[in-house]
N, CA, C and O atoms as a GROMACS GRO file, in nm:
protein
  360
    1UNK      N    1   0.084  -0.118   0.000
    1UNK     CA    2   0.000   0.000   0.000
    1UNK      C    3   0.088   0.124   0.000
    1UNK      O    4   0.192   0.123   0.066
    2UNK      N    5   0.055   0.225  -0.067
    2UNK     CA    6   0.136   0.348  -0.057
    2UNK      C    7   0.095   0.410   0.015
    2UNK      O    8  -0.027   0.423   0.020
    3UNK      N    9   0.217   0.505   0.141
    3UNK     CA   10   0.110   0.570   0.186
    3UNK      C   11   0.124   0.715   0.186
    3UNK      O   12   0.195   0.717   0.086
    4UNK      N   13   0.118   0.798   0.208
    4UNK     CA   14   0.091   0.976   0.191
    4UNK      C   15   0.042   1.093   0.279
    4UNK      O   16  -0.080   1.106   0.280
    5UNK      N   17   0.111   1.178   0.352
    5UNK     CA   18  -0.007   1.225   0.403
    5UNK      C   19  -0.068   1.323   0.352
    5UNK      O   20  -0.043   1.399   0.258
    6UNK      N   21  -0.172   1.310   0.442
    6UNK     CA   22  -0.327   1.336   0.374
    6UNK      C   23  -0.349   1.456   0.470
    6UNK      O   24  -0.382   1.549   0.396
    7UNK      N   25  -0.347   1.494   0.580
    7UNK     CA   26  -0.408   1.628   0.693
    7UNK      C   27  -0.328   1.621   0.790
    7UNK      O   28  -0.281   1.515   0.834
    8UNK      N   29  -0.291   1.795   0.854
    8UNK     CA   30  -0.264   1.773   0.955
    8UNK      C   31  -0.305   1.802   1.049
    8UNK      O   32  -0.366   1.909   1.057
    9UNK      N   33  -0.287   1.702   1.186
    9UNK     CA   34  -0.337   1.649   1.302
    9UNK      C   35  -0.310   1.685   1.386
    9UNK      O   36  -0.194   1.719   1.408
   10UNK      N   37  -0.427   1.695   1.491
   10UNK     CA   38  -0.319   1.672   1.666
   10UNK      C   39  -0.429   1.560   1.659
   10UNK      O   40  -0.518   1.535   1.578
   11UNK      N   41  -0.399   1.520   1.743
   11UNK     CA   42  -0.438   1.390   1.874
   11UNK      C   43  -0.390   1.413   2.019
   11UNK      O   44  -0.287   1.442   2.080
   12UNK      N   45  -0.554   1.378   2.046
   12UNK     CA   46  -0.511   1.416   2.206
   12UNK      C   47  -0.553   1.243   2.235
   12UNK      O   48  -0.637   1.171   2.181
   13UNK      N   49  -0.444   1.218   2.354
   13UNK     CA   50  -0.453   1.070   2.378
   13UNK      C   51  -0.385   1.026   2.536
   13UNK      O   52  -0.297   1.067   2.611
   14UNK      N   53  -0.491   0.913   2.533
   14UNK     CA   54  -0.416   0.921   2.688
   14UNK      C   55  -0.307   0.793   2.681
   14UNK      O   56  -0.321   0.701   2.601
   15UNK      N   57  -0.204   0.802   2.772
   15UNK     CA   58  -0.055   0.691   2.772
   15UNK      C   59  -0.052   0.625   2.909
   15UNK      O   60  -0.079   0.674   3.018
   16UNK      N   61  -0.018   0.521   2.883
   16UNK     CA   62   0.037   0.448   3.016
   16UNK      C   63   0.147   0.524   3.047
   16UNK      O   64   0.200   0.590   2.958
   17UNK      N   65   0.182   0.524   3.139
   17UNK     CA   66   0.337   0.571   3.247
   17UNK      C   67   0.392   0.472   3.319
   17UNK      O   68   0.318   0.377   3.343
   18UNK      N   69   0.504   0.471   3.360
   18UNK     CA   70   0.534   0.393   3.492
   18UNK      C   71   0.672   0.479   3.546
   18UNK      O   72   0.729   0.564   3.479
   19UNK      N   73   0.703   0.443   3.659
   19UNK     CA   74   0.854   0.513   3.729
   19UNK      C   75   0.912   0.381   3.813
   19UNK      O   76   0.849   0.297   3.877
   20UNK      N   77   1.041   0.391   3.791
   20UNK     CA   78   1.089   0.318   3.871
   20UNK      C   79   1.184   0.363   3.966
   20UNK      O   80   1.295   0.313   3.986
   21UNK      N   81   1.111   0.507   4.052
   21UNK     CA   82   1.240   0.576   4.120
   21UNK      C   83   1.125   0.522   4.276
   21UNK      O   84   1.016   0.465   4.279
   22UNK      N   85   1.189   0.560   4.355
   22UNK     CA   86   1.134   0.517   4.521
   22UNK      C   87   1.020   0.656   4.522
   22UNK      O   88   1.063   0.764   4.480
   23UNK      N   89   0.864   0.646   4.577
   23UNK     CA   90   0.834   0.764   4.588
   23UNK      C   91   0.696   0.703   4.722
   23UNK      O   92   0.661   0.589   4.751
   24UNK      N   93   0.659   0.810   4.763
   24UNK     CA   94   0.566   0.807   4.902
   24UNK      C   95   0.366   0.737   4.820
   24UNK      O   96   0.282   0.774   4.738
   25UNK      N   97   0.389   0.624   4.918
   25UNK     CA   98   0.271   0.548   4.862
   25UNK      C   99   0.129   0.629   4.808
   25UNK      O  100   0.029   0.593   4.746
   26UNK      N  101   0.175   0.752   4.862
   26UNK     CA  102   0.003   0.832   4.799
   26UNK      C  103   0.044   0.945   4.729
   26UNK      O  104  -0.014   1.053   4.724
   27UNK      N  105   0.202   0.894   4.647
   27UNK     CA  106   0.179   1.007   4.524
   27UNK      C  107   0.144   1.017   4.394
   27UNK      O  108   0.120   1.117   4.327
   28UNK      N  109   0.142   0.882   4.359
   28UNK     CA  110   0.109   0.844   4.221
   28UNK      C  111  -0.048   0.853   4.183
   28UNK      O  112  -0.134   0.794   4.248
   29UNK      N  113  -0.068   0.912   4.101
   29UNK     CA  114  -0.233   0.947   4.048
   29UNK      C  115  -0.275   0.820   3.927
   29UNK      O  116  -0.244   0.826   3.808
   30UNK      N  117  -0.351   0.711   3.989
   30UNK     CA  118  -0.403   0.652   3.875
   30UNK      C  119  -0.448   0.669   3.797
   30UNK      O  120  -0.571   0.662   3.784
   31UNK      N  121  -0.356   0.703   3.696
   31UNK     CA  122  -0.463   0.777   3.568
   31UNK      C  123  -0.362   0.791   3.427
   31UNK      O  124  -0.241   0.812   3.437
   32UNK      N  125  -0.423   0.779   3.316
   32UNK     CA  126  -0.332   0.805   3.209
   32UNK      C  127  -0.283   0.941   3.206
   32UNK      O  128  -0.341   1.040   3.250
   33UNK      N  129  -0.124   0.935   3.125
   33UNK     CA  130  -0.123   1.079   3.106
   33UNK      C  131  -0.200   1.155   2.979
   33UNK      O  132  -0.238   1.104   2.874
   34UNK      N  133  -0.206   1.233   3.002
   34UNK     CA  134  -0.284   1.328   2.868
   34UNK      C  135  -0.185   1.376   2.754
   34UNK      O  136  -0.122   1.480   2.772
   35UNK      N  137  -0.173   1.313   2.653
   35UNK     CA  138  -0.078   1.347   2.544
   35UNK      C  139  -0.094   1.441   2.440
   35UNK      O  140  -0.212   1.479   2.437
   36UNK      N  141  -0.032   1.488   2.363
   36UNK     CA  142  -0.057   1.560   2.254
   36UNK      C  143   0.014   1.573   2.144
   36UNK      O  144   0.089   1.669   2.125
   37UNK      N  145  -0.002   1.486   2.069
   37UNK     CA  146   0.094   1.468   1.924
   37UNK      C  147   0.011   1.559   1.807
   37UNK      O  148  -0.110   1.567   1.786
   38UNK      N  149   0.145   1.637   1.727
   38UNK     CA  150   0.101   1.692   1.580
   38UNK      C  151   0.178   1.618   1.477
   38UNK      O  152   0.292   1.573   1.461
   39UNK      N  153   0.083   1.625   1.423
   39UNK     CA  154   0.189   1.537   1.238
   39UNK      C  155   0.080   1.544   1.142
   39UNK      O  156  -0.030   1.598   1.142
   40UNK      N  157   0.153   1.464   1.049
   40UNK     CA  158   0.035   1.436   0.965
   40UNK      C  159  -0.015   1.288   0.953
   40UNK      O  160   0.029   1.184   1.001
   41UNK      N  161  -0.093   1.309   0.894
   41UNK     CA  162  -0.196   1.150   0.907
   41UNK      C  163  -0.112   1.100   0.809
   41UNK      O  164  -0.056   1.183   0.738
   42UNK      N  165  -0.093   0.986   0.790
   42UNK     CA  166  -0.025   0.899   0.744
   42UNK      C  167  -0.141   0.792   0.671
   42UNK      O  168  -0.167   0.776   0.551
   43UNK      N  169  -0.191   0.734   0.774
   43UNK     CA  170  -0.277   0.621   0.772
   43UNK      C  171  -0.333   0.629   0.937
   43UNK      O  172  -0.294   0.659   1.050
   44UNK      N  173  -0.503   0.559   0.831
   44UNK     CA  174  -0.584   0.572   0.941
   44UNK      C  175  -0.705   0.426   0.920
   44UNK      O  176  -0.793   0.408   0.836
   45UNK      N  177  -0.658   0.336   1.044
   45UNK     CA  178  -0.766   0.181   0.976
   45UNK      C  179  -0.806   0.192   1.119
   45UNK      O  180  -0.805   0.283   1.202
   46UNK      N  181  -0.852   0.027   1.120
   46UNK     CA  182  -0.928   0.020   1.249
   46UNK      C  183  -0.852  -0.017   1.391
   46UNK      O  184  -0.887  -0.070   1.496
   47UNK      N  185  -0.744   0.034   1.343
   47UNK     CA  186  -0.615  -0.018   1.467
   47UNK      C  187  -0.604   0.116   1.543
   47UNK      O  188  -0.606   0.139   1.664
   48UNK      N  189  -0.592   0.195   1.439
   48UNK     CA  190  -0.573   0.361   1.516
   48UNK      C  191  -0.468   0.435   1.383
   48UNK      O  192  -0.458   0.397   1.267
   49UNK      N  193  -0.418   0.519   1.435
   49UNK     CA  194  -0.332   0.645   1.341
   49UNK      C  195  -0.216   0.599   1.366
   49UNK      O  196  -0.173   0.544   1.467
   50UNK      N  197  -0.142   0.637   1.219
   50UNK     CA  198  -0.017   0.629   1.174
   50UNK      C  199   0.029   0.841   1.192
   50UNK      O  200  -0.044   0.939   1.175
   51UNK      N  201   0.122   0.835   1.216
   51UNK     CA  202   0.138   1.034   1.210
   51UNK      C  203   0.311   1.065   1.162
   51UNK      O  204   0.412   1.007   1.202
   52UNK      N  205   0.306   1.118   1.116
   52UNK     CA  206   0.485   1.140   1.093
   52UNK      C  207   0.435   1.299   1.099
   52UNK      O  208   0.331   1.356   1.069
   53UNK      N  209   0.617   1.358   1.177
   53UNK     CA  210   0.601   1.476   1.192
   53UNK      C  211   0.697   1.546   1.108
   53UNK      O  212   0.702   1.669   1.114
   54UNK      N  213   0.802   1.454   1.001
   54UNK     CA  214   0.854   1.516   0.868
   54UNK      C  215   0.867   1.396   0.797
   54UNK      O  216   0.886   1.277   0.824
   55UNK      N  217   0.839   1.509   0.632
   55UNK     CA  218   0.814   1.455   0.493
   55UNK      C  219   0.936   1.502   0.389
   55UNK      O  220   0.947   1.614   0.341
   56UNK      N  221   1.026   1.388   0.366
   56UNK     CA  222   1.110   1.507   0.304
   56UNK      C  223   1.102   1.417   0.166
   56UNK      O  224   1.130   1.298   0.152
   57UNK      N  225   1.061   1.504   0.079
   57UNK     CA  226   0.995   1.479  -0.067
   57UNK      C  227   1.124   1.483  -0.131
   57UNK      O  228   1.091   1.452  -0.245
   58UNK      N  229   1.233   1.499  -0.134
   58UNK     CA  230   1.363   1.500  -0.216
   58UNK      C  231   1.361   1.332  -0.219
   58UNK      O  232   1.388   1.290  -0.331
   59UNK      N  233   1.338   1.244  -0.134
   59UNK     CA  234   1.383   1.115  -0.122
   59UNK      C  235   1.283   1.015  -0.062
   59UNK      O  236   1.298   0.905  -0.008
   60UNK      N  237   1.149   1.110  -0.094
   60UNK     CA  238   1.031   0.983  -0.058
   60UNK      C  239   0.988   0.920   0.096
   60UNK      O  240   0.908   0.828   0.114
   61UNK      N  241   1.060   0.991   0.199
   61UNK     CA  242   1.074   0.977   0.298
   61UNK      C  243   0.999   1.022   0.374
   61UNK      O  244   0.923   1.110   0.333
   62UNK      N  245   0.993   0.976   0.518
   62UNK     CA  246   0.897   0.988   0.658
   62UNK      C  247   1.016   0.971   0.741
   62UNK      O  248   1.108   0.893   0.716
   63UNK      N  249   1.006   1.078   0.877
   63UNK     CA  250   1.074   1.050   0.967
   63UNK      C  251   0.978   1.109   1.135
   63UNK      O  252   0.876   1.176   1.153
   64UNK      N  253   1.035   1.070   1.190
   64UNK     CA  254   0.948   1.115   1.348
   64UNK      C  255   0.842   1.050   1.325
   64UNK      O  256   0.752   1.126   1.288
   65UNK      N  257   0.800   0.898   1.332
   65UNK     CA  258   0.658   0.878   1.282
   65UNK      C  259   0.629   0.803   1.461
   65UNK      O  260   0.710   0.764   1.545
   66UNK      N  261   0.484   0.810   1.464
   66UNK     CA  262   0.376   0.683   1.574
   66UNK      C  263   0.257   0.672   1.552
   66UNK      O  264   0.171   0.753   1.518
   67UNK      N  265   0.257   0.518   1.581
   67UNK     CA  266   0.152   0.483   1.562
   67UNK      C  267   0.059   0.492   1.718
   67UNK      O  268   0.069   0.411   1.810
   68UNK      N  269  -0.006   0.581   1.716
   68UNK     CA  270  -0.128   0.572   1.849
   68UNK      C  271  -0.220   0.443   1.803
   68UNK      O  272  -0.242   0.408   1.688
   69UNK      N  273  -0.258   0.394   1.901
   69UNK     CA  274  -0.391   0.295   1.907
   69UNK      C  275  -0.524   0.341   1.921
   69UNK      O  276  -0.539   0.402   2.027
   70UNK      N  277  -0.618   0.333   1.855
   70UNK     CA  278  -0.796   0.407   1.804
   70UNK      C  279  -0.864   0.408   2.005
   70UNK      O  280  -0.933   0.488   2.068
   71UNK      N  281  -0.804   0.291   2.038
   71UNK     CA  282  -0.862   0.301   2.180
   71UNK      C  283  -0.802   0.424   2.293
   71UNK      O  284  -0.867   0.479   2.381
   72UNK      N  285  -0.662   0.444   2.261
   72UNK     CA  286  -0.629   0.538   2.343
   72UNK      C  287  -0.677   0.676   2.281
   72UNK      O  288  -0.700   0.751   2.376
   73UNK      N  289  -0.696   0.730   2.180
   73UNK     CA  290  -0.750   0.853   2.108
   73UNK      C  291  -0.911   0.915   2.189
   73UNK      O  292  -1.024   0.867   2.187
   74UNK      N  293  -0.856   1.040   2.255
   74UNK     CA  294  -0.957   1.114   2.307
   74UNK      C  295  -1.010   1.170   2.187
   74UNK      O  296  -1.127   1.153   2.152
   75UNK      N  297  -0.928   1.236   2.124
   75UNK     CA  298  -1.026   1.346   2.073
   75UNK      C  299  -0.906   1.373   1.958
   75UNK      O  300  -0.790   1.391   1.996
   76UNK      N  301  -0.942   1.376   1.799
   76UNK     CA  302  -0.893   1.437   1.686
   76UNK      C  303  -0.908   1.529   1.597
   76UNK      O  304  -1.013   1.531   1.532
   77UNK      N  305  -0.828   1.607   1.578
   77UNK     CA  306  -0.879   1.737   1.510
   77UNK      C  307  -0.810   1.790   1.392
   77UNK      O  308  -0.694   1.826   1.412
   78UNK      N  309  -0.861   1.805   1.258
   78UNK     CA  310  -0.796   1.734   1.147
   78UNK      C  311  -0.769   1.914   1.103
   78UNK      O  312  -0.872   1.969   1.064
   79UNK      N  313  -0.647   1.998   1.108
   79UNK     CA  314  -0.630   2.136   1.072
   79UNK      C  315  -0.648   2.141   0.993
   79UNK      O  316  -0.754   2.200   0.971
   80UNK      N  317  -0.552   2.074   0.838
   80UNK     CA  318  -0.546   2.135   0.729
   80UNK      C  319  -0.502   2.044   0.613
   80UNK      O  320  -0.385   2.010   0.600
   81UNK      N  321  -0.625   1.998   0.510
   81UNK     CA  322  -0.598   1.908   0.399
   81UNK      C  323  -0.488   1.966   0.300
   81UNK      O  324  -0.468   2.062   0.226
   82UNK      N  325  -0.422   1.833   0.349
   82UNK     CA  326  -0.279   1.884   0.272
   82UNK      C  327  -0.305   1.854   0.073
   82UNK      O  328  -0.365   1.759   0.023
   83UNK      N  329  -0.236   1.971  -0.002
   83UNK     CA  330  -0.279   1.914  -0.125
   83UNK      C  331  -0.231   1.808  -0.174
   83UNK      O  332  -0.146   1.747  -0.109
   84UNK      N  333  -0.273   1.761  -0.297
   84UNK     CA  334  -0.222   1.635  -0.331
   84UNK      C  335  -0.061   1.592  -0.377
   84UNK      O  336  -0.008   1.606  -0.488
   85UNK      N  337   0.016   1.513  -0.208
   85UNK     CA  338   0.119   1.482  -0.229
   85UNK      C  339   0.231   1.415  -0.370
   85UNK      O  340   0.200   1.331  -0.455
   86UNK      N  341   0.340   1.474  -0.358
   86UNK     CA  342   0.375   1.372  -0.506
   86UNK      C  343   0.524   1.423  -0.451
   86UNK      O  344   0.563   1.528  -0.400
   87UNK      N  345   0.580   1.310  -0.483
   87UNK     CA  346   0.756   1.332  -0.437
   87UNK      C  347   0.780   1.430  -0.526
   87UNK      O  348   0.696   1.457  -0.612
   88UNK      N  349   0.892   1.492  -0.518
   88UNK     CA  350   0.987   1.586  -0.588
   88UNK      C  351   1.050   1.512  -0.729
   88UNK      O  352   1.085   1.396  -0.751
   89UNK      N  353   1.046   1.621  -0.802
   89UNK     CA  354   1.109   1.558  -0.974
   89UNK      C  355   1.235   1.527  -0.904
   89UNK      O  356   1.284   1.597  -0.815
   90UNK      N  357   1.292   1.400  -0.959
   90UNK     CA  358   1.440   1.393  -0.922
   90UNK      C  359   1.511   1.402  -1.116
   90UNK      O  360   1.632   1.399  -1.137
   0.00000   0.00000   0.00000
């Protein structure tokens, strides 16, 4: 499959944590942390989002990419349809 991006994104999402330093039994807050990734959409199925946060069209490339999972995704908000990608004339 080829893939391209298509808009760019934030995602707000919540993450597991853990620490492994010594700390007082009632400081840790059970709770995910609240994340916030920008990129662009990459790909989007029923697993969750693909996002890369550079495209460098000289060489067809993606770098800084993650994949979030559809279950951890609070809330998505799609800024700005990117026009239609096409690598650079080489």
């Amino acid at each position: 499959m080829k893939r391209k991006p298509t808009y760019l994104v934030i995602i707000e999402w919540g993450d597991a944590w853990s620490g492994s330093h010594w700390v007082d039994l009632n400081h840790d807050v059970a709770r995910a942390s609240k994340i916030i990734s920008v990129g662009y959409l990459m790909e989007e199925n029923k697993d969750g989002y693909l996002i890369t946060g550079r495209v460098d069209r000289d060489n067809n490339d993606v770098g800084n990419r993650s994949f979030i999972p559809r279950g951890m995704v609070q809330k998505i908000t799609r800024l700005k349809k990117l026009k239609a990608y096409t690598p650079a004339e080489k």
